[in-house]
TORDOZA-358523 format. One record per residue (C-alpha): x, y, z; residue in one letter. Coordinates in steps of 0.05 Angstrom, whole numbers, plus 5000, padded with zeros to 4 digits. Example, Ala and Ser with C-alpha at 12.3 -4.5 7.8 and 13.67 -1.06 7.14 Angstrom:
% TORDOZA-358523
524649105156a 527349795143s 
***
This chain:
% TORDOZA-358523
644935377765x 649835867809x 655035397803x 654435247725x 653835937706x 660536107754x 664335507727x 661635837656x 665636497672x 671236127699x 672435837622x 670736497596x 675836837638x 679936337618x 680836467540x 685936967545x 690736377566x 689235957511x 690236487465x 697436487416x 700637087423x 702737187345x 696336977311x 691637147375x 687636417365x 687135837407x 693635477410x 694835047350x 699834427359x 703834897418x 710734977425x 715235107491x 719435597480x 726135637524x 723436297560x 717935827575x 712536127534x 708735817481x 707335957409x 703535567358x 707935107308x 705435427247x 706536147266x 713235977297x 714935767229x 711936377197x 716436907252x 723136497228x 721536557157x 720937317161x 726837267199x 730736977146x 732136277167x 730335867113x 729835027130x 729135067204x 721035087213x 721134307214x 714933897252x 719433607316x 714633037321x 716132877242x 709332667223x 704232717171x 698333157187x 693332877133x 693532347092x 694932817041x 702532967058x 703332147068x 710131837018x 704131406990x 699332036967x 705532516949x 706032826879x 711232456847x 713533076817x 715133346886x 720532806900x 723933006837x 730033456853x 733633876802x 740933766814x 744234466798x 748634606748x 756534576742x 757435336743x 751635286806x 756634836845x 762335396829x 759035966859x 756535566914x 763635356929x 766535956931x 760336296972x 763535907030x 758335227022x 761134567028x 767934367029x 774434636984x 781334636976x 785035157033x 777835017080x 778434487134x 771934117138x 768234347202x 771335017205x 765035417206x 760835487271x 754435187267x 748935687251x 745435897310x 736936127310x 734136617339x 726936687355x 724337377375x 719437157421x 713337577424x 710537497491x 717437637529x 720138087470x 726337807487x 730237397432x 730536627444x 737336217428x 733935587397x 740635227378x 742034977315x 735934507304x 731835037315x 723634847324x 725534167319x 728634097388x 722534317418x 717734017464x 709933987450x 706034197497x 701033687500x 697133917569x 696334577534x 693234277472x 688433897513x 686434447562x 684534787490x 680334267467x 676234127536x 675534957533x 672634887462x 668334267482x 666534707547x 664035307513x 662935087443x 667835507408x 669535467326x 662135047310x 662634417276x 668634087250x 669834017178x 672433457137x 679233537120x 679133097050x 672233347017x 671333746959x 669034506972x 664334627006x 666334127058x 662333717102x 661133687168x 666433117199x 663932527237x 669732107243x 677032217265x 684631797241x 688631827296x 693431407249x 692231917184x 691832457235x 685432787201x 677532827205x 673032617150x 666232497139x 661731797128x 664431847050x 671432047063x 672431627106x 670131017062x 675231267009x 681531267047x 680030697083x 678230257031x 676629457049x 682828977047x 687829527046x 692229557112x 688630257128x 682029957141x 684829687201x 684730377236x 680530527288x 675331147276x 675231607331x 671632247346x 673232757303x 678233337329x 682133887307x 688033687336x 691833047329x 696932967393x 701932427402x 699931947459x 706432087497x 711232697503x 717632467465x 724432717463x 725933157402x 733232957394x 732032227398x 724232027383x 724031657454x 719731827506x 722332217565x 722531887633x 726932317674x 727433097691x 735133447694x 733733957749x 740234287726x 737434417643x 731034467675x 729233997615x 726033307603x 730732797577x 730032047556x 734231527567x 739231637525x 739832327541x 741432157603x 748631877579x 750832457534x 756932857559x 752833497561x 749033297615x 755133007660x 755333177722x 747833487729x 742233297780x 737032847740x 730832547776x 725732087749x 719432477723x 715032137774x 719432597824x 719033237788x 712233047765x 710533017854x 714333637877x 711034117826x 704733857833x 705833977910x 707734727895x 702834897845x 698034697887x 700634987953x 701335607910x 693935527885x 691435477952x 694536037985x 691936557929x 684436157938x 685836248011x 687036928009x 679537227967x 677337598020x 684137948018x 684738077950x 678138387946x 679338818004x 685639147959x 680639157904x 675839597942x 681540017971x 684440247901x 677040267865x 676040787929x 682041117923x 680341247849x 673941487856x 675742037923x 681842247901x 684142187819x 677842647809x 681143227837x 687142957801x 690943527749x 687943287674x 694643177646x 695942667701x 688742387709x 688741857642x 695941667662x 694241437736x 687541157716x 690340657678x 695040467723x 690140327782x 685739987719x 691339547699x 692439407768x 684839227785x 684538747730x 690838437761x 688538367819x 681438087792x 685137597754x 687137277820x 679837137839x 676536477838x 673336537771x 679836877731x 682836517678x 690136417708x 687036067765x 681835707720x 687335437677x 691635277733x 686434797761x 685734577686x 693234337689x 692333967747x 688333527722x 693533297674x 694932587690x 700232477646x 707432587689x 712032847635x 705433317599x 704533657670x 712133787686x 712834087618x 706634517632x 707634597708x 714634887701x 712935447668x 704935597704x 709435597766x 712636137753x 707536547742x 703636367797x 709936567842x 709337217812x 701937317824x 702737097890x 709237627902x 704938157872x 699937957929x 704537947980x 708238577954x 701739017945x 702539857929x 697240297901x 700040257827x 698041157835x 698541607887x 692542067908x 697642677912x 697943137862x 702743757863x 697544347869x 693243847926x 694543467985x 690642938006x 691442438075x 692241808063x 694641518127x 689241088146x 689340848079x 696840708084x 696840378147x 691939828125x 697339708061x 703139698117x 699239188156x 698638718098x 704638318098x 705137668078x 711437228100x 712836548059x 716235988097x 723535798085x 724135358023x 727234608041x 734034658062x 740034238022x 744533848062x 751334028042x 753733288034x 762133498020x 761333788093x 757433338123x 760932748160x 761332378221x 766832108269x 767432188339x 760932658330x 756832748267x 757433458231x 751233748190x 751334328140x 746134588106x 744135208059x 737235548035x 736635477957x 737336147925x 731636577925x 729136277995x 726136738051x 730936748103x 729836238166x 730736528236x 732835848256x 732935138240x 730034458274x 735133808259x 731533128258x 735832558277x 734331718293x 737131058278x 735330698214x 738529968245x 734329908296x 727229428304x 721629888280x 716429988328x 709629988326x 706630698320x 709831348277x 716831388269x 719831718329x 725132258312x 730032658356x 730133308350x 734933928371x 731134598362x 731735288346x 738635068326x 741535818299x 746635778243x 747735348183x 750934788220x 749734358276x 753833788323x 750533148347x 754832818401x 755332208431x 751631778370x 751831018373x 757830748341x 757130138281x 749730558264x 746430798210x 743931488220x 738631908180x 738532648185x 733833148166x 732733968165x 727734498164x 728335188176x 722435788210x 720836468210x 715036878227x 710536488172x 711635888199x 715535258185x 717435068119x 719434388082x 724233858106x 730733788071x 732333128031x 734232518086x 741732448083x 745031798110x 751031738157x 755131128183x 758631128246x 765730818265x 764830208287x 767830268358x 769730948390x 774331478366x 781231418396x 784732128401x 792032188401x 797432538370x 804132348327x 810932238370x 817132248327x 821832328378x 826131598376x 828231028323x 827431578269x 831932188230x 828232808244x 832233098187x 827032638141x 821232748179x 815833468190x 810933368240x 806133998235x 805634418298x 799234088320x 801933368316x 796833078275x 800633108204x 807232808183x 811532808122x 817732528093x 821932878053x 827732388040x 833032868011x 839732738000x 840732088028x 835531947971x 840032147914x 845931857950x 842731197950x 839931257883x 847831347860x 850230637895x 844530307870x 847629777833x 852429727889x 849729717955x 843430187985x 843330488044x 835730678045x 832330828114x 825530648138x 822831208176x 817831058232x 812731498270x 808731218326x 802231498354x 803531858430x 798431498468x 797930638470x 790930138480x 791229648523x 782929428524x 776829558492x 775029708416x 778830318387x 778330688316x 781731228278x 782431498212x 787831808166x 788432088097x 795331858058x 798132277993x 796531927941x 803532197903x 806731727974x 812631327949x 811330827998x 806430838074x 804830388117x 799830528163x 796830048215x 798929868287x 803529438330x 806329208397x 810629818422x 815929398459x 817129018385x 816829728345x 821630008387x 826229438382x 825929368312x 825830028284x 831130328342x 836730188298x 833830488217x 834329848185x 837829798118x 831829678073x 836129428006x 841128988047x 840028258045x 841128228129x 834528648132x 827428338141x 822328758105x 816428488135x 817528228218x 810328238227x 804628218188x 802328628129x 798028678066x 804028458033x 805927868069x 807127248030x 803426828085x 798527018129x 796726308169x 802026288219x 800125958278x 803126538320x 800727298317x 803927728279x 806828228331x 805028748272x 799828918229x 800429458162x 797629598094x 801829778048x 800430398010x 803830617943x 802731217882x 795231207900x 794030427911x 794229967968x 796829257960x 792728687990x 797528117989x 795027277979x 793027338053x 787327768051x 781427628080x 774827508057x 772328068077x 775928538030x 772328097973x 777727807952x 777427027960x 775626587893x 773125877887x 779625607905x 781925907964x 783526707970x 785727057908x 793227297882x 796327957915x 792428537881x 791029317889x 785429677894x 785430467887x 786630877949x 780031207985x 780131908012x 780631628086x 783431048114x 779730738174x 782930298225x 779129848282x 782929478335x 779628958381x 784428768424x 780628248469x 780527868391x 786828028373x 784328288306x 785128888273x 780929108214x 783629638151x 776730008134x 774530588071x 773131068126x 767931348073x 763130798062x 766130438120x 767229788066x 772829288096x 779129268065x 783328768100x 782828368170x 788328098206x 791127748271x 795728168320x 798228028379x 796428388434x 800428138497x 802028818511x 800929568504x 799529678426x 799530308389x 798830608322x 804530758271x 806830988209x 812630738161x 815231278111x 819531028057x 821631518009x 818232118005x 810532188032x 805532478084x 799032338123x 794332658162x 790532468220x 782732578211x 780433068264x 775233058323x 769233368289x 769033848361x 775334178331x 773534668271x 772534178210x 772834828161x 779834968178x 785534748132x 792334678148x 796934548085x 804134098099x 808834158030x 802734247984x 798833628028x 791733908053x 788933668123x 781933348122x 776233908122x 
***
């Protein structure tokens, strides 16, 4: 009986949620505003027709409330339009409607409604479809009705099609969307017609859809744009205006704010004892000290600790935002409860800052009286609630690995600060063992960054965050996925100093960029073009040489490069063949001694005592010779000589037990081209300028990855 007659108040309490604030009735067919409060579709009409807009009060769900209003029931007279009058078209002309000679078509902005919305008293940009691009809030119309069922509210329900006085309805139309009685029903339905197929259902007062659809396209919503804040359908989705923006499927959105609301819900349940305590404190503060308060201050501050009482009283158990927060989660329907969620959120949050944030709302000190209030104030002091840091985001443009991975991170806005952070690491290529997943962790790592050496190279890595403070530890971070190179990071810097014209050539101060700047001899050769070229190949080789083992590096080529190759050779053979600047136009000179993307054949018997790809004006070539591995091969044999566009990083992997060196996108790590080399003797890496162009080497993630060195307008990797 206890718990019937609390659950009793609970609904009571309850009402004042369910209640519209224009006409002050239970919710009628409820609308979501963009401020995220509601108003019933009627008087939302009613406001923008005293506001002047005229045509904008349309039904977003477009359908027939009784059967009534149906095309087959209508008053033919109220399909007749008048069309107005010659001297009517004039004047509407020349008021500035339609289209006329000395007006382009289009000109005008489109009108845009406001709606002066009465619980924020804020006014409401509604766009230029005005109601009709609003939501319904469907888990607000059915909290209503299990409140009415719950506490019998409004009696009986009336038939909608009956003669005055009307009789009490025992049937409901979900197709007609109306209630009738035994007789009613009968009529409208009549035998053989295509309506006496409908299926009578309990009568009701309100008719909802059975799914939330989208207002702008009549489809039903499926995913949630976290940057609109908005549900969206499919085709939504596609439109230009929401390019670019973080959409998740509803089932995702529908999980995480069912997670907060009822973490939220919890910790305000949790916390009774609490919130009475402060209820006690300011009913006792009231009743020793506002009665020796001056009278034309008493009425002031006694509303103010009575406004604040019923606050706090409305975060008991049996109050009706709690009630009709544990209403809404009982919604079942994933797009229904975001809509509704979004918005109860919020105000949770703020009852549960209020809680946390908790002052007397009046003082007990008056200016002819003194009163102590330490005690008092030291049991407020003491009361200090801490939330746990929100989940961290990974910052994924900063996050990378090479020779070591690099992790950044930030707190969302609006987060309580972390004092410091715990990064979760593991492997996601390995067997899976039997038991929980086994992480590695680093701990109190301070900072929004972190360095994991030594990581197995050719893995997948997963990587997680969570920050701490004094309340605890709050919510992982989103897993982010990293692959490693797949054999270890070879460090070395550029060497310029032979078989090349410095006067063509800028090697930054730390050795790591280069860049051509042909010049003169450029233009010269440009001018005996038709006669004879004289156009250099200018070489720099990498200062340190592999003789064993597995080796990778990366670099980053300009995509404005005239021409670059980068890749790797025998130094005895690159020093003998680029000593001398060959003549790249003259008919004595061999463009391609070794190997190449470009090559014309690629099954010589012998290796290739070099190995390039050819990069060009943002593309690289892969010539016939390709290997399968780039993805290049057809039915017949491997495919023609094609390009593909140029990645932010080049990777390059040389075996040299195999002989093989591998051209990688040192993003995704997807092969580009594989080739044989020979390796007989000391190998190292090297670039080919011709014409004008630059590259970087990628750095050791040790060194500081946020610095940026610029070379003639080229930026180093980050």
């Amino acid at each position: 009986m206890a718990a019937k007659r609390g659950t009793k108040t609970s609904m009571k309490n309850m009402e004042k949620e369910l209640l519209c604030p224009v006409c002050q009735e239970m919710y009628k067919q409820p609308l979501v505003l963009p401020c995220t409060h509601n108003v019933c579709q009627a008087c939302a009409r009613e406001v923008l027709g005293q506001q002047g807009y005229v045509g904008h009060g349309g039904d977003p769900s477009s359908e027939p409330t009784s059967p009534a209003s149906t095309p087959s029931t209508r008053s033919p007279r109220l399909s007749r339009r008048t069309l107005p009058k010659p001297d009517r078209l004039d004047r509407l002309l020349k008021s500035g409607f339609g289209t006329y000679p000395g007006r382009k078509r289009g000109a005008l902005h489109p009108q845009v409604i406001m709606f002066p919305c009465p619980a924020c008293q804020g006014d409401v940009e509604l766009g230029e479809r005005g109601l009709a691009g609003l939501f319904r809030n469907l888990t607000l119309e059915r909290v209503v009705e299990r409140y009415r069922q719950s506490v019998s509210v409004g009696g009986a329900i009336l038939c909608q099609l009956c003669k005055p006085p009307p009789l009490e309805a025992t049937k409901g139309c979900t197709e007609c969307r109306a209630t009738f009685c035994n007789e009613c029903f009968k009529l409208f339905h009549p035998w053989g017609t295509q309506k006496a197929q409908h299926e009578p259902t309990l009568p009701t007062l309100s008719f909802r859809p059975k799914g939330l659809m989208c207002p702008d396209h009549k489809e039903e919503v499926t995913h949630y744009c976290k940057t609109c804040q908005r549900l969206v359908c499919q085709l939504c989705r596609v439109r230009r205006t929401h390019s670019g923006h973080k959409i998740t499927p509803v089932l995702s959105a529908y999980q995480a704010l069912k997670d907060k609301l009822t973490k939220s819900l919890t910790y305000i349940l949790g916390n009774q004892d609490t919130v009475q305590t402060q209820i006690c404190e300011l009913e006792e503060t009231r009743r020793a000290s506002l009665l020796q308060a001056i009278e034309e201050c008493q009425q002031e501050r006694l509303a103010r600790l009575s406004a604040q009482i019923q606050e706090h009283r409305s975060l008991l158990d049996g109050s009706g935002l709690v009630g009709y927060a544990q209403e809404v989660l009982k919604e079942t329907d994933q797009p229904c409860f975001v809509q509704a969620a979004k918005q109860l959120h919020n105000r949770i949050a703020r009852a549960t800052e209020a809680l946390q944030m908790f002052r007397p709302a009046a003082s007990s000190s008056f200016r002819h009286c003194q009163l102590d209030v330490g005690r008092e104030m030291k049991l407020l002091t003491e009361l200090n609630f801490l939330r746990v840091p929100e989940a961290p985001v990974i910052d994924t443009q900063r996050t990378f690995a090479y020779d070591q991975i690099f992790l950044c991170w930030r707190l969302p806005p609006h987060s309580p600060p972390a004092w410091h952070y715990t990064v979760e690491f593991r492997r996601t290529d390995v067997p899976a063992q039997p038991g929980p997943t086994r992480w590695q962790r680093r701990e109190e790592v301070r900072g929004t960054s972190a360095l994991l050496e030594n990581p197995d190279t050719g893995s997948v890595y997963v990587l997680r965050v969570r920050g701490c403070n004094k309340a605890g530890y709050g919510e992982y971070s989103e897993d982010v996925h990293l692959h490693t190179p797949p054999a270890p990071v070879l460090h070395f810097f550029l060497d310029g100093r032979w078989g090349t014209s410095r006067e063509r050539l800028a090697i930054s101060k730390d050795q790591r960029a280069v860049r051509s700047v042909p010049g003169l001899p450029l233009l010269l050769a440009a001018e005996r073009l038709l006669t004879g070229c004289h156009l250099s190949v200018d070489v720099v080789l990498g200062d340190v040489a592999v003789t064993q083992g597995r080796s990778y590096w990366a670099c980053a080529v300009d995509p404005a490069s005239y021409l670059v190759k980068v890749g790797v050779g025998l130094e005895s053979k690159l020093q003998e063949s680029f000593q001398g600047a060959p003549d790249v136009i003259s008919p004595r000179y061999d463009p391609d001694s070794g190997h190449d993307s470009g090559a014309e054949d690629a099954t010589v018997e012998a290796s290739p005592p070099f190995a390039f790809l050819t990069i060009g004006m943002g593309k690289i070539l892969l010539g016939a010779g390709a290997s399968s591995n780039a993805g290049l091969t057809g039915r017949d044999g491997p495919a023609a000589s094609c390009t593909v566009p140029l990645p932010p990083r080049l990777g390059i992997c040389l075996d040299y037990e195999r002989g093989r060196v591998s051209f990688l996108d040192a993003v995704s790590f997807r092969g580009l081209l594989e080739c044989p080399l020979d390796c007989s003797g000391p190998v190292c890496p090297a670039f080919c300028f011709i014409g004008g162009g630059a590259v970087q080497l990628q750095e050791p993630v040790g060194t500081k990855p946020e610095r940026k060195v610029t070379i003639g307008g080229f930026a180093k990797l980050d």
